[in-house]
Residue, then its C-alpha position, 0 to 999 in steps of 0.5 A: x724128720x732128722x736131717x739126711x746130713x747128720x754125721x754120727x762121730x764114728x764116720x768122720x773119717x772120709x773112707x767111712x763117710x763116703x759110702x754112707x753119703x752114697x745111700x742118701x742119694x736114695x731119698x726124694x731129692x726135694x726133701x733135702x737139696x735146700x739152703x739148710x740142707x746145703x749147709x749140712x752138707x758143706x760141713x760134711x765136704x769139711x770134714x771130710x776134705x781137711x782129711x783128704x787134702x791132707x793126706x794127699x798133701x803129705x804123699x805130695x810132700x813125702x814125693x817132692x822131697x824124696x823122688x822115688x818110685x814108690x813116693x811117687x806111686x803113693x802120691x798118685x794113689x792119693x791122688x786119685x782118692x782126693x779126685x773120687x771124692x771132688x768127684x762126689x761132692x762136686x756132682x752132689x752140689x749140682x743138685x743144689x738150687x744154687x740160684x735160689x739161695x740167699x746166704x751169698x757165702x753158701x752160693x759161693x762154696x757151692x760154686x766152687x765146689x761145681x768146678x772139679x778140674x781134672x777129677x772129670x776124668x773118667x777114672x781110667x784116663x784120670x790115672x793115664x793123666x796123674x801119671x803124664x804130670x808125674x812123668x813131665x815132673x819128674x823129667x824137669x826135677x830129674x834132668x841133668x847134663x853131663x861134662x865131656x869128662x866130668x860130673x852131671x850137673x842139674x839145673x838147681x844150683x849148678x847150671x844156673x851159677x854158670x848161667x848168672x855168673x859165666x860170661x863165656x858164651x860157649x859156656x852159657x851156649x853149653x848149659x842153654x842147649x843141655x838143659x833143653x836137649x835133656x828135659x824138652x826133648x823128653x816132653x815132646x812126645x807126650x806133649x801133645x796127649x797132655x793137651x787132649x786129656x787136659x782139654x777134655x776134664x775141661x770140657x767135662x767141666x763146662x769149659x771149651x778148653x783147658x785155656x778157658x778152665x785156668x782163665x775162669x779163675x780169675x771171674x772175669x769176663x773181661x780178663x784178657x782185655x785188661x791184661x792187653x791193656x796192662x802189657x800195652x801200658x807197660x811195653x814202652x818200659x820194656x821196650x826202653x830196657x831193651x834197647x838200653x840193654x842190647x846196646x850194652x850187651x852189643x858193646x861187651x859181646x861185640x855184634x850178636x847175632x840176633x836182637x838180645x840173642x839168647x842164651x843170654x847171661x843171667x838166666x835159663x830163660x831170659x825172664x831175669x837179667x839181674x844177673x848181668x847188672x855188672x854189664x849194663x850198669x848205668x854208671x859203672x863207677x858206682x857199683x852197688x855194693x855187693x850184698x851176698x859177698x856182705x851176707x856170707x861175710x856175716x856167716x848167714x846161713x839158710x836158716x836165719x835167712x828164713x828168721x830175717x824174713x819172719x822178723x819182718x811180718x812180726x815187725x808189722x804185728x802179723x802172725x808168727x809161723x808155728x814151731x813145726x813150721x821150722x822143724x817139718x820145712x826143707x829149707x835147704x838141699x838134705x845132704x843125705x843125697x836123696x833126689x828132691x824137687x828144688x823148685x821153691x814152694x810154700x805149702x798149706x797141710x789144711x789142718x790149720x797148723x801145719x805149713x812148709x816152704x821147700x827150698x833149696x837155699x844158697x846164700x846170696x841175696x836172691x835166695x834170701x828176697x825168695x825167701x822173704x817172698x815164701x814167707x808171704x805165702x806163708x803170712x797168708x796161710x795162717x791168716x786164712x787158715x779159720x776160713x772153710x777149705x773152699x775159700x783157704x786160698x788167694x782172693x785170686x790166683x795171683x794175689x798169694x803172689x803179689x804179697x809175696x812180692x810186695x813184701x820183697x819190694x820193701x826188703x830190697x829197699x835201700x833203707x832196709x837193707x842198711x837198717x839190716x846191715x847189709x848196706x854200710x853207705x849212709x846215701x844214694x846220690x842221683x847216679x846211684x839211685x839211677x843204678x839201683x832201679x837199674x838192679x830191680x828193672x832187671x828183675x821186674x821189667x825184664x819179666x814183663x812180656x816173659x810173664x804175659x807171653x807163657x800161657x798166651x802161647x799155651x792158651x793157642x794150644x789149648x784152643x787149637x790154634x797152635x797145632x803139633x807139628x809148629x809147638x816149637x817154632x811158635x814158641x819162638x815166634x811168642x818170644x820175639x814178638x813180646x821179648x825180642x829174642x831169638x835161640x842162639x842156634x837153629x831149633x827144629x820140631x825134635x825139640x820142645x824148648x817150652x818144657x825146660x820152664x818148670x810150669x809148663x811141664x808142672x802143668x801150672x798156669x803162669x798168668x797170675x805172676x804177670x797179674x801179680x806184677x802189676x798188683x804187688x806194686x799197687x799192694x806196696x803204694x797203698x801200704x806205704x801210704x798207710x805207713x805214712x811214707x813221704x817222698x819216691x816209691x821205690x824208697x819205701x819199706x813197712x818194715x815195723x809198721x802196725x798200720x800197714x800191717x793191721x790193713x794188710x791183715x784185715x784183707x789176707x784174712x777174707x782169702x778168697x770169700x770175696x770177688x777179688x775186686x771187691x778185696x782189691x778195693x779195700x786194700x787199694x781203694x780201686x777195684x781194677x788192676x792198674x800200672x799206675x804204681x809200677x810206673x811210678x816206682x820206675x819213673x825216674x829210670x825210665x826219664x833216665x833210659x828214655x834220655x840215653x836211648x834218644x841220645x844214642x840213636x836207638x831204634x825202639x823194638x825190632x819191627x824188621x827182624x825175624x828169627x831164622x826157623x828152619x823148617x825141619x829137613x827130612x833126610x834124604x837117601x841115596x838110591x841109584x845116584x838119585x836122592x829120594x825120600x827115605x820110603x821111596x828109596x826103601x821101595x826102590x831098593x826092595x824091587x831092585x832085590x827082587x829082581x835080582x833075585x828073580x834074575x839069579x834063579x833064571x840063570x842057574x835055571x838056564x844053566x841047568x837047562x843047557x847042561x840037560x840039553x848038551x848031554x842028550x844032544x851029545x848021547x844022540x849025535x855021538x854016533x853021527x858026528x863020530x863018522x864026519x868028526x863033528x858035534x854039537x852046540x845049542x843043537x848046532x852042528x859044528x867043529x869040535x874046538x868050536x863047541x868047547x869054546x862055545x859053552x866055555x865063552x857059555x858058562x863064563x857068561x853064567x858066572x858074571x851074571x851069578x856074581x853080579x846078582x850076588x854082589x847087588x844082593x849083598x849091596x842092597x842088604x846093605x842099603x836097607x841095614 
């Protein structure tokens, strides 16, 4: 009998592969659903998915670096084509008897093909969600704030110049708050329908929430044990840096009002603080030499920062980028004008030949150790790039990430850099060296407790822990529990500070750049010993070494077709994420911070201080001298109308009754009081003088109360505008 999964040639193209994959579903299922059908049917999702995910990857591109509307449709509407067919192979791999199987590689792309995240959706709430994290996006990538007189800036590259560069506070208090006021504010409102979508394609992939979907990545059911573990042994780094750090910011800014308060200078978010090094040097009189001012007196320009950076994997005998790879990247802002997403990524176009980084570079030395980090994204792309679609990946998630990383820690090295011109002193003396693990503690210790805290707080959200109405002052309390920081100005639930970091409102899970910090160093120690470094850590470079990158390599190569401990212990011997490297590379900073700190007195942590979090006040509104709630003084001001209203009706009727009756009063005594002199008031007898006075003092009174109703008519339409 022929295979059910024979594909003539005619239908590899996915739109004609599809409805005839559907008519299959119509045969006996035990004549098919074994491991070599399996086989057939994962070369079948191959062929098919290499089509799908690039055309949706291209849309995605064609969007981010041209944000239109109509990109933005078109990048949806694949989108959803690449959801329908996850949906079909995802539902038809359950149909599998996985458990049954021996080839593990067959056990392990079905698996995968078992979790098909936000595809779960049914397809009208699929469409509503696409459309949320296109709208989050688009905010964050669209946002600016605006001068009092002057120009709007974005965030990339104008608002965070002025805060790594600005030291006026009023400056950096402007930029914090604009950009929070102009991207978390827009999120606030949608926030909350974002969780729920996100929490049921979770569920509807077997998980109890989204939380636990991002978590199952990792295949470990120990994770956030480990992770607890990790931050606990490495919180007396930060918690040294802190202190140290504080009391320098204490001696240039004078008192502050909270523990390290925010906006602190150097960046948005507070999770770098390289950019205050001038601030917190630990021995001023040896400043580092200044790399960006030496880089753009070289004249370097973006693009041979990217050729530095693949100069370094060839130097290690890794695989050069291919010649589209320079002409289809964005490897600066277009100067055409068009609105882009500046937010640096590397991207796989999983045809196995087209790969990009999208970036908007600067020349200086944070862009150009950025790059050298993309461009391990890169290196680990082309080494994948034979594997199936399913295992075209990181060993986890966090491992692109580490590699990227690690390679910076070789390219930041002192010996590089001078290797590479871009240092001219010849030694580091102790004071120096001192100063120089000032500069990467700043970026990487820094990152500590920010890069554990994002998707714990996220996580509370997910599982209902963290309700609505407190997203924003949990957000705070997060950031003073690990980081020890506070908002320069009060914040209220009108705000949702959480959406000005671009992976929250990208919707991209931020754990694996904590993991990754741990792993790059443990990456760097085991690579450094294959290049037969002697002497500190924090010394070494790879740079020009076979061995180191015949290893790296070799375990680049797996992606993610191995449980990752299993890759991690061929590349580092062990199989669990350690601190051990990272603590040895900061060792000699930490001696030196731990001496200062105890000389100087200072008290580790804030374990008495809180952030002030007002609760949000609702407005009050006057009514009558009394201050009441908005809705009960509506009610108020209501019933006060109607009474009026009913009160004017009364008196021009009485008035009109009066008039009747003293006009028939006056016709039937006309001829009796003619005879005594007399006539009549309210159907009283009495003096002619005193009956006009009567309904003169009468009508009087009638016009006071008329105008009175008029008059608090007019002030309760007032009220209730």
């Amino acid at each position: 009998m022929d295979s059910p999964w024979t594909l003539p040639t005619v239908l590899l193209c996915y739109g004609q592969l599809l409805p005839w994959l559907m008519t299959v579903g119509d045969q006996s299922l035990d004549e098919f659903y074994n491991e070599t059908e399996a086989k057939l049917f994962l070369q079948f999702y191959e062929q098919t998915a290499q089509v799908v995910l690039n055309q949706f990857m291209e849309a995605a591109w064609n969007y981010v670096t041209n944000i239109t509307k109509k990109n933005r449709e078109d990048m949806l509407h694949k989108e959803l084509e690449r959801s329908q067919v996850m949906v079909y192979f995802g539902s038809r791999a359950r149909l599998f008897k996985i458990a049954q199987f021996q080839d593990p590689a067959v056990k392990r792309m079905l698996s995968k093909l078992l979790d098909i995240g936000k595809a779960a959706l049914p397809k009208d709430e699929l469409w509503e969600y696409n459309k949320l994290l296109a709208y989050m996006e688009t905010a964050y990538n669209m946002a600016q704030v605006c001068l009092d007189e002057g120009p709007c800036l974005p965030l990339e590259p104008d608002l965070q110049e002025i805060m790594a560069n600005s030291r006026d506070q009023k400056e950096l208090l402007w930029a914090w708050q604009g950009w929070r006021d102009a991207v978390g504010r827009q999120l606030r409102p949608i926030f909350e329908r974002y969780v729920i979508l996100s929490n049921k394609a979770a569920r509807l992939n077997g998980y109890k929430d989204m939380g636990a979907l991002w978590r199952s990545k990792y295949e470990d059911e120990t994770l956030e044990q480990d992770l607890e573990r990790l931050f606990q042994e490495l919180k007396p780094l930060y918690l040294n840096l802190h202190a140290y750090v504080r009391r320098a910011l204490h001696r240039h800014y004078g008192p502050i009002s909270s523990i390290t308060s925010t906006p602190l200078p150097g960046n948005m978010w507070a999770q770098s603080w390289v950019n205050i090094l001038d601030l917190v040097l630990p021995f001023p009189k040896k400043p580092p030499e200044d790399i960006t001012k030496i880089m753009k007196g070289q004249r370097w320009k973006p693009g041979k920062m990217f050729e530095e950076a693949e100069k370094f994997f060839t130097s290690l005998g890794m695989l050069a980028t291919p010649p589209d790879f320079w002409k289809k990247s964005m490897l600066e802002r277009p100067p055409d004008g068009r609105e882009v997403e500046c937010q640096t990524s590397a991207w796989d176009f999983y045809n196995g030949k087209d790969f990009r980084v999208k970036k908007c570079t600067e020349v200086n030395i944070k862009d150009l150790l950025s790059i050298f980090h993309q461009m391990g994204h890169i290196q680990y792309f082309l080494q994948y790039k034979n594997l199936s679609i399913l295992f075209r990946e990181g060993a986890n998630p966090a491992f692109g990430e580490a590699v990227g990383s690690m390679v910076t820690l070789s390219a930041s090295s002192y010996q590089h850099l001078l290797n590479r011109g871009l240092l001219s002193q010849q030694h580091q003396d102790s004071e120096e060296e001192v100063n120089f693990l000032m500069g990467i503690a700043l970026d990487k210790i820094a990152f500590i407790p920010f890069g554990y805290m994002i998707d714990r707080f996220r996580w509370k959200i997910f599982d209902g822990t963290i309700q609505k109405d407190i997203y924003n002052q949990e957000w705070w309390n997060f950031r003073l529990k690990y980081q020890g920081l506070c908002p320069p100005i009060p914040r209220s639930e009108d705000d949702f500070d959480p959406g000005a970091k671009f992976h929250i409102s990208a919707s991209m899970p931020y754990i694996g750049y904590f993991i990754s910090l741990v792993l790059q160093f443990q990456f760097h120690e085991a690579l450094c010993k294959a290049a037969g470094h002697m002497g500190p850590l924090h010394q070494c470079s790879i740079y020009n070494s076979k061995m180191a990158g015949k290893i790296l390599g070799d375990v680049l190569k797996v992606g993610s077709s191995k449980p990752w401990p299993q890759v991690l212990k061929e590349l580092t011997g062990k199989s669990k994420m350690s601190s051990e490297a990272l603590l040895s590379y900061f060792k000699p900073l930490l001696n030196w911070l731990v001496t200062e700190n105890v000389q100087q007195g200072e008290i580790l942590g804030w374990p008495d201080f809180s952030c002030s979090f007002p609760e949000r006040r609702k407005p009050k509104a006057a009514f009558l001298s009394m201050e009441l709630e908005p809705k009960a003084a509506r009610s108020g001001q209501w019933v006060l109308l109607i009474l009026c209203i009913i009160m004017f009706l009364m008196i021009l009727g009485l008035a009109s009754r009066l008039f009747i009756m003293e006009k028939q009063s006056a016709n039937k005594d006309s001829s009796d009081n003619t005879e005594t002199g007399n006539t009549s008031f309210l159907c009283v007898p009495m003096e002619p003088h005193q009956a006009a006075r009567g309904q003169w003092l009468l009508l009087g009174l009638c016009l006071i109360l008329m105008l009175c109703s008029i008059i608090l008519t007019i002030r309760i339409f007032t009220w209730q505008n």
